[in-house]
C-alpha positions as CSV (number, residue, x, y, z in Angstrom):
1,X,142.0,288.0,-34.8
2,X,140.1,287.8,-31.6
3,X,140.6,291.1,-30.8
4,X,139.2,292.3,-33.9
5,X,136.2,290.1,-33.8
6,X,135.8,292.0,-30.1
7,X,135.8,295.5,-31.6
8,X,133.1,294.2,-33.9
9,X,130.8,292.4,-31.3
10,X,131.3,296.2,-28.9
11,X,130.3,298.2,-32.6
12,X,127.2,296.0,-33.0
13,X,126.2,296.6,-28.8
14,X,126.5,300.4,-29.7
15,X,124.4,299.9,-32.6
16,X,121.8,297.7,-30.7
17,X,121.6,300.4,-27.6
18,X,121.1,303.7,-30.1
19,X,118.4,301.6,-31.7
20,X,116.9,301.3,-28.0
21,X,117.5,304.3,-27.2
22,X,115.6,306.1,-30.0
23,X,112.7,303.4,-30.3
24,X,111.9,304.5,-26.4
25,X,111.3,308.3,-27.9
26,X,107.9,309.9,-28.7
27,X,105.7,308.4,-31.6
28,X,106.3,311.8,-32.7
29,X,110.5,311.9,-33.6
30,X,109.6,307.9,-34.4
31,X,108.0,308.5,-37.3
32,X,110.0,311.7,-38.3
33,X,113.2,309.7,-38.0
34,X,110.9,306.6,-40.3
35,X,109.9,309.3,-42.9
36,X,113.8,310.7,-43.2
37,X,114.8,307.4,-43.6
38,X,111.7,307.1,-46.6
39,X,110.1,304.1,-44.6
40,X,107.2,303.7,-42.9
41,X,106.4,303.2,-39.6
42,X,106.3,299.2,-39.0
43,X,102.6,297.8,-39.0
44,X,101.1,296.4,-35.8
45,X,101.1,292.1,-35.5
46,X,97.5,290.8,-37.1
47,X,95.6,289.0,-34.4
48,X,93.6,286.5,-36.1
49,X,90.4,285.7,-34.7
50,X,90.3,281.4,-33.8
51,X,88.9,279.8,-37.1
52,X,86.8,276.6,-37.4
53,X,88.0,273.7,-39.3
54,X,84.8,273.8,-41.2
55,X,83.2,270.9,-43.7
56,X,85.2,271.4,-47.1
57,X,83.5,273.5,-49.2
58,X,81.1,274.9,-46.5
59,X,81.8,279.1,-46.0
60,X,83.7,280.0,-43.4
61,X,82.3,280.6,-39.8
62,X,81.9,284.4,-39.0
63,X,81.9,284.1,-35.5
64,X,83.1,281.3,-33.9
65,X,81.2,282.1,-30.7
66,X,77.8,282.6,-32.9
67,X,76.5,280.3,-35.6
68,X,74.5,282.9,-36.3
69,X,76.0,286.0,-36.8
70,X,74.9,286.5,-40.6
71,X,71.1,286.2,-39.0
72,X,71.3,289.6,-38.1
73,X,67.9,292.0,-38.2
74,X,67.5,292.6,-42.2
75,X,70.9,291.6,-43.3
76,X,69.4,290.1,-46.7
77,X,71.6,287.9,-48.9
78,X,71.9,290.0,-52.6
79,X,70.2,286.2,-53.7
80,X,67.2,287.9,-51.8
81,X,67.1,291.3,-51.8
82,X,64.5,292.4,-53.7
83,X,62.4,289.2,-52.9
84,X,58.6,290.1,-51.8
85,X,58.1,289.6,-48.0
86,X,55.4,286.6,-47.6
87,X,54.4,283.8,-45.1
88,X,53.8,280.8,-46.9
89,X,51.5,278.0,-44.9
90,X,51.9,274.3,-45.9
91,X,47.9,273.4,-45.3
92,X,48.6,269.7,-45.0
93,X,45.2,268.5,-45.0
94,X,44.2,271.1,-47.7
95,X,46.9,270.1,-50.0
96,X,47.6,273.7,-50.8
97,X,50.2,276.4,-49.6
98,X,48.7,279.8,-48.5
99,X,50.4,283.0,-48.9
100,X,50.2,285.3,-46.5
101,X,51.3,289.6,-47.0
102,X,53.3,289.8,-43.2
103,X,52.5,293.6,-43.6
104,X,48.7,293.7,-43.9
105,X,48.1,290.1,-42.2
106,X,46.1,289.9,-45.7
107,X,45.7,286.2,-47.8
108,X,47.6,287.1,-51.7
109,X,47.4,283.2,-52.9
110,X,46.3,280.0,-51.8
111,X,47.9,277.4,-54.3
112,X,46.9,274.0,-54.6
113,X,50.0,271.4,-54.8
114,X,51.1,267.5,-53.8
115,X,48.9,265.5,-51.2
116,X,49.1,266.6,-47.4
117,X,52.5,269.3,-48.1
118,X,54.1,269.0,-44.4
119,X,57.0,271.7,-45.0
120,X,58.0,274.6,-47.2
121,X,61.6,274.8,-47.6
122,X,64.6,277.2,-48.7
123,X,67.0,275.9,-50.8
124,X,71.2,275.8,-50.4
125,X,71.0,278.9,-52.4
126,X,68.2,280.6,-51.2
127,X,66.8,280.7,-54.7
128,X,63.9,278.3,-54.5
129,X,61.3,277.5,-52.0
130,X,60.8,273.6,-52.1
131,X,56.9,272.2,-51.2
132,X,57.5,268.8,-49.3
133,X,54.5,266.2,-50.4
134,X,54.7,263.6,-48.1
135,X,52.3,261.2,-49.4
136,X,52.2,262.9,-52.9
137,X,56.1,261.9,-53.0
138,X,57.3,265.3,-55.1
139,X,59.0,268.5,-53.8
140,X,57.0,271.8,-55.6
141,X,58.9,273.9,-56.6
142,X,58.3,277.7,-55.8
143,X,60.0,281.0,-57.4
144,X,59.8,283.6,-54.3
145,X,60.3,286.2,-56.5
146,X,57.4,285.5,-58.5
147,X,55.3,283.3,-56.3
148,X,54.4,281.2,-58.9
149,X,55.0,277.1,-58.4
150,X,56.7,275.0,-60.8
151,X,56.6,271.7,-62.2
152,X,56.7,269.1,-59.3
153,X,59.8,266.4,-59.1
154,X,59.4,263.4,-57.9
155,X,60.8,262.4,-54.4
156,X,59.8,259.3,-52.2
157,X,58.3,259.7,-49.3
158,X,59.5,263.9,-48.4
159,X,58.8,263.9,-45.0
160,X,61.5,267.2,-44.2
161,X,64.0,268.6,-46.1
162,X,67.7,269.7,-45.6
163,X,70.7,270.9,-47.1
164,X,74.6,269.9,-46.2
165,X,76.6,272.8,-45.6
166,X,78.5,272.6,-49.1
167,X,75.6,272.7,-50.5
168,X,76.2,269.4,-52.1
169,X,73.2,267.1,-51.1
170,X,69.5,267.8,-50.5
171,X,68.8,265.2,-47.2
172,X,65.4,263.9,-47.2
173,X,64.2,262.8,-43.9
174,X,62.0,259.6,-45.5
175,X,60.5,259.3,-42.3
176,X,58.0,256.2,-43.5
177,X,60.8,254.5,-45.7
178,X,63.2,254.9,-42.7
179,X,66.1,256.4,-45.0
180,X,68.3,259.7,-45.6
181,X,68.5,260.1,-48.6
182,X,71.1,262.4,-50.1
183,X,70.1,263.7,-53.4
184,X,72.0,266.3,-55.8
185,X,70.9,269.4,-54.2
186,X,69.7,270.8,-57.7
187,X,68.3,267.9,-59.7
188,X,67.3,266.0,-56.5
189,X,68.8,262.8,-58.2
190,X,69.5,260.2,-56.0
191,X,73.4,259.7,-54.9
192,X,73.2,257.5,-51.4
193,X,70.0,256.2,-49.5
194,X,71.0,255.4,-46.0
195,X,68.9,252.9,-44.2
196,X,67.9,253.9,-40.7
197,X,67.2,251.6,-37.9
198,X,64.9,254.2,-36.1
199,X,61.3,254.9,-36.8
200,X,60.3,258.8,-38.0
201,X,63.4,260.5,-38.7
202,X,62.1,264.3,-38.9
203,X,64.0,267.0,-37.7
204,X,67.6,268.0,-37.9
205,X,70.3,270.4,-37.2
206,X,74.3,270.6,-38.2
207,X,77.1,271.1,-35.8
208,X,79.3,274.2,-36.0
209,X,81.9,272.8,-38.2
210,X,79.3,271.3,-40.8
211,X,81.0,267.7,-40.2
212,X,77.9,266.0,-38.5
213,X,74.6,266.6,-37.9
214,X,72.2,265.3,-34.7
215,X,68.6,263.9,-36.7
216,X,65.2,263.3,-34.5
217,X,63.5,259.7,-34.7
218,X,59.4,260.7,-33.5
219,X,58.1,257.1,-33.4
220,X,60.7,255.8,-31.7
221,X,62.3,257.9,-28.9
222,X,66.1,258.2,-30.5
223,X,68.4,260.4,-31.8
224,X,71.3,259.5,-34.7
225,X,74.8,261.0,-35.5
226,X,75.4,261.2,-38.9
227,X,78.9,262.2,-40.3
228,X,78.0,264.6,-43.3
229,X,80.9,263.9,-45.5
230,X,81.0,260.2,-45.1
231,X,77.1,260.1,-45.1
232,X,77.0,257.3,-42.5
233,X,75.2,257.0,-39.2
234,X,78.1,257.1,-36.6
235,X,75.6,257.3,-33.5
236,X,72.5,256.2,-32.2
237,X,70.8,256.5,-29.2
238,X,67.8,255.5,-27.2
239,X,66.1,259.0,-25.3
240,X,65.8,258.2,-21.5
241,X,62.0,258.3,-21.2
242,X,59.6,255.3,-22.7
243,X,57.5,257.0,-25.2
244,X,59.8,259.8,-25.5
245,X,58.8,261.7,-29.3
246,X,61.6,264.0,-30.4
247,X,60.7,267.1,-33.2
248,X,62.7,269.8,-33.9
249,X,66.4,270.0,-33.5
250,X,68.7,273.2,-32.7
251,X,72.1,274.0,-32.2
252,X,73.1,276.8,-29.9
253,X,74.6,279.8,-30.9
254,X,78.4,278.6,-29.6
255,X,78.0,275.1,-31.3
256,X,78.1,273.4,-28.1
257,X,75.1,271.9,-27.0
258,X,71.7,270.4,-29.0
259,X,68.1,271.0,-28.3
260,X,65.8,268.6,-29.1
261,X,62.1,269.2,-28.3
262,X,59.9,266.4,-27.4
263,X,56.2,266.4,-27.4
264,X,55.5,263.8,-24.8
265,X,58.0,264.8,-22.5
266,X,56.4,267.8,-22.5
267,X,60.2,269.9,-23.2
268,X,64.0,269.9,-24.4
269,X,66.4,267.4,-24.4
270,X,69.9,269.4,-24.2
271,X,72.8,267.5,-25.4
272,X,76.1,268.0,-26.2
273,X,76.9,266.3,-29.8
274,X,80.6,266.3,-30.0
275,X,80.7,263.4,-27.5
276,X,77.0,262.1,-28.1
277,X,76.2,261.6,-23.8
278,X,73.3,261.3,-22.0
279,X,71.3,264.2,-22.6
280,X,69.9,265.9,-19.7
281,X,66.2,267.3,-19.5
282,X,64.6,270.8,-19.2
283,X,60.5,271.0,-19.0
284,X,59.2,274.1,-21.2
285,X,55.1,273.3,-21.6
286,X,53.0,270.2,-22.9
287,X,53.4,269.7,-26.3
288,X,56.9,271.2,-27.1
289,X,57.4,271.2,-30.8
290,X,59.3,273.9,-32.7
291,X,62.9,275.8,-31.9
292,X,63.2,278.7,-33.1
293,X,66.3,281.5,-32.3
294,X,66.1,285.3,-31.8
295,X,68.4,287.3,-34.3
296,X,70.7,288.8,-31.7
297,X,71.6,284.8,-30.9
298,X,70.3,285.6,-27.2
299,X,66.5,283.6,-26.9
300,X,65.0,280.8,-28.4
301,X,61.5,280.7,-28.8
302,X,60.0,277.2,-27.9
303,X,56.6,276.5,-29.1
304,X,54.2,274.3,-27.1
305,X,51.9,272.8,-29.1
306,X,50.0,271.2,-26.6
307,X,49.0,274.1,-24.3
308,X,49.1,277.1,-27.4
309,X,52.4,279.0,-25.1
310,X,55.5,279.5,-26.2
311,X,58.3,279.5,-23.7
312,X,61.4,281.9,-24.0
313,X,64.9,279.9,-23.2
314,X,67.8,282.3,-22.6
315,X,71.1,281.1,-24.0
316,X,73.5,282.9,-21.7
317,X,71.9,281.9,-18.5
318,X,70.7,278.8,-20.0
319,X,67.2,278.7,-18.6
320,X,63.6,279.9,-19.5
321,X,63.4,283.2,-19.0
322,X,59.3,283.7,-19.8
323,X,55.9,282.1,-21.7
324,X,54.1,283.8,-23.9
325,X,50.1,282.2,-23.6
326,X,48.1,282.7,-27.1
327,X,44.8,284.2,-26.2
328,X,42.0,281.6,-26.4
329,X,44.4,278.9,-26.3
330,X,46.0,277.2,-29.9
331,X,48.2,274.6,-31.3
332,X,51.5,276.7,-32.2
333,X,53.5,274.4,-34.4
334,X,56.0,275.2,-36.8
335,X,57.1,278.5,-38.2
336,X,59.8,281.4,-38.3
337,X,61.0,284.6,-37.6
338,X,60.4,288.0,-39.3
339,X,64.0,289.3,-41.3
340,X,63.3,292.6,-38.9
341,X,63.4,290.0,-35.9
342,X,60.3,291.3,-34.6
343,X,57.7,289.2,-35.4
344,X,57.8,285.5,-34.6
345,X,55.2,283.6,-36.9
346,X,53.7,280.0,-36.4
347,X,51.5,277.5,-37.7
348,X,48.4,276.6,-35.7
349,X,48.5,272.8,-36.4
350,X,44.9,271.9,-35.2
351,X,43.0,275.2,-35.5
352,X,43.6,275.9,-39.3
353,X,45.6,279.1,-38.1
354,X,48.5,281.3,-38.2
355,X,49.8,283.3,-35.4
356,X,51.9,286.5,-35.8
357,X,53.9,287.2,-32.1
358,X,55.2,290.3,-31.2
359,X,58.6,289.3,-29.7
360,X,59.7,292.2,-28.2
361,X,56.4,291.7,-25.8
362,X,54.6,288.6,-26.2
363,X,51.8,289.9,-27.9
364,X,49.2,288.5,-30.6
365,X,49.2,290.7,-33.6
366,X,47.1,288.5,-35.7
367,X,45.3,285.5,-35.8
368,X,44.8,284.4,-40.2
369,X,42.7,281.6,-41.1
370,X,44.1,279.5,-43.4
371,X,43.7,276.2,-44.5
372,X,43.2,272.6,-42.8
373,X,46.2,271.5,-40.9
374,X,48.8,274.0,-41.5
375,X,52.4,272.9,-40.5
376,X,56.2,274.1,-41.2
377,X,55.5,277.2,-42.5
378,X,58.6,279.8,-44.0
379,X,58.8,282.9,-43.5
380,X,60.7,284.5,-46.5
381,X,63.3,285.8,-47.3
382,X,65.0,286.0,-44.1
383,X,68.7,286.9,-43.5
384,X,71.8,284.6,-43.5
385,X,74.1,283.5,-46.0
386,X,72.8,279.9,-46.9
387,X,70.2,277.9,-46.0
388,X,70.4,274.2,-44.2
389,X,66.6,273.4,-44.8
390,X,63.7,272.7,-42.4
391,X,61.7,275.7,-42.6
392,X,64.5,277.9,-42.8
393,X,68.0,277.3,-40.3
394,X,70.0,279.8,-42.2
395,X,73.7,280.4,-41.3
């Protein structure tokens, strides 16, 4: 019995050492021998790429390394396509939105809408522009395809404007009621108000995985945490500088860290959201105000509203790298970048202006008049996939 068993375990060795033998032969007689045999050669392992455990329902990350990769120059969304490239200016003091043609630098429309309009804002689906009335408490709707405004809805106190990354709730920042309030992203019905205990809740961004998002509190120096699917404040913290006033909120490209500009400390406030630390400090110019990233996920453009520059931060190296100075001086303020990446476009808060930046070199390429106190303007369409709010923080 044992010696049988033997003969069998020497037959299967043979077998084991011809296979050996022939897999260390060319690619060539491999594949002769697979095709003789009516097989085919054996397919190579898959390698998959690290995934992100994402919010349910949110698409999947692209690029775990880049938030950003469907930004890309003129990678439109089908939603947007065959939209009509426009600049539209919230002239908060005007109560009207002005349209701008980016091509010809030329005013199409001005139209008149709620009292003092603060931001213009893309929807989840990209298929609606929303006009925030602050004190007029309704969001105008606006078809980009036709330019024409709809029938306003009424919505308390619409400070800012975003959009979860399920594209489940509309978030209003009601910076003067001290709530967020998450409405049905379509009807903008209310389903939860959550009290804040900060003052001026504005600006916001979302972390890579769509589970929490980092919102800015002007009036009273502090940032929150705020778990997106449980809708609850998880974190709060107090800025380390009295009189600190936070704005605009962005994530970098790898998800790791937060910027937070702040107009009285005259820069960014980097922090890193996951544990919710002490953030440290970099200076960028008086006035810092709006974030703003390059479509190859490289710079950031930093407006500094106080001083009309706007600084350029490198992500890589993670420091400025350059200021642009706006001839004559200004009040750059809120804004976006062109879908061919070229052109960065902002508001001129105090100067009833818009500036169009060359970003390749710094340059003024046009200076529009518009209306009184113009503010987070869009630029429209842009490329991305969805869109998180603000005046366009498209993933």
């Amino acid at each position: 019995m044992r010696s049988t068993k033997a003969a069998r375990l020497l037959a299967a060795c043979a077998a084991l050492t011809a296979l050996s033998l022939l897999s260390a032969c060319g690619a060539g007689s491999e594949q002769h021998e697979n095709e003789a045999l009516g097989s085919k050669a054996p397919a190579p392992p898959q390698v998959r790429k690290p995934q992100v455990n994402v919010l349910p329902g949110m698409p999947p990350v692209l690029d775990p390394k880049d938030v950003y990769a469907a930004d890309r120059p003129n990678r439109l969304s089908p939603v947007v396509r065959n939209f009509p490239s426009r600049v539209y200016v919230p002239n908060t003091n005007s109560d009207t939105v002005t349209v701008i043609d980016p091509t010809t630098y030329r005013i199409l429309e001005t139209i008149p809408v709620g009292r003092q309009p603060q931001h213009v804002v893309p929807s989840w689906d990209l298929k609606t522009l929303w006009v925030n009335n602050d004190l007029g408490n309704s969001l105008t709707p606006i078809d980009p395809k036709t330019g024409r405004a709809g029938r306003p809805v009424a919505v308390h106190d619409p400070y800012n404007l975003y959009f979860t990354p399920d594209g489940k709730y509309a978030v209003v920042m009601a910076s003067m009621d001290r709530a967020l309030v998450f409405r049905d992203a379509h009807t903008m019905k209310v389903v939860k108000s959550v009290p804040v205990s900060c003052y001026g809740v504005n600006h916001a961004d979302f972390s890579r995985d769509g589970r929490y998002f980092i919102v800015s509190c002007e009036f009273s120096g502090e940032i929150l945490k705020v778990d997106t699917a449980k809708r609850k404040v998880v974190a709060q913290e107090r800025l380390p500088l009295h009189g600190a006033m936070p704005q605009d909120v962005k994530v970098s490209p790898d998800g790791k860290r937060f910027y937070i500009a702040d107009m009285v400390a005259n820069g960014l406030w980097i922090l890193n959201g996951d544990t919710f630390e002490r953030p440290r400090f970099l200076a960028t110019g008086k006035g810092a105000h709006g974030l703003y990233v390059s479509r190859d996920s490289r710079e950031m453009y930093i407006s500094n509203r106080g001083e009309g520059t706007i600084s350029i931060f490198d992500f890589s190296r993670n420091r400025l790298i350059g200021k642009w100075h706006l001839p004559g001086g200004g009040s750059p303020d809120m804004g976006g970048v062109s879908a061919d990446g070229h052109v960065l476009w902002l508001s001129g808060r105090y100067n009833s202006e818009v500036y169009a930046i060359d970003t390749r070199t710094g340059t003024l390429l046009a200076r529009i008049k518009v209306g009184s106190g113009p503010h987070g303007l869009a630029v429209y369409p842009q490329p991305g996939r969805y869109s998180l709010g603000h005046t366009g923080i498209f993933r």
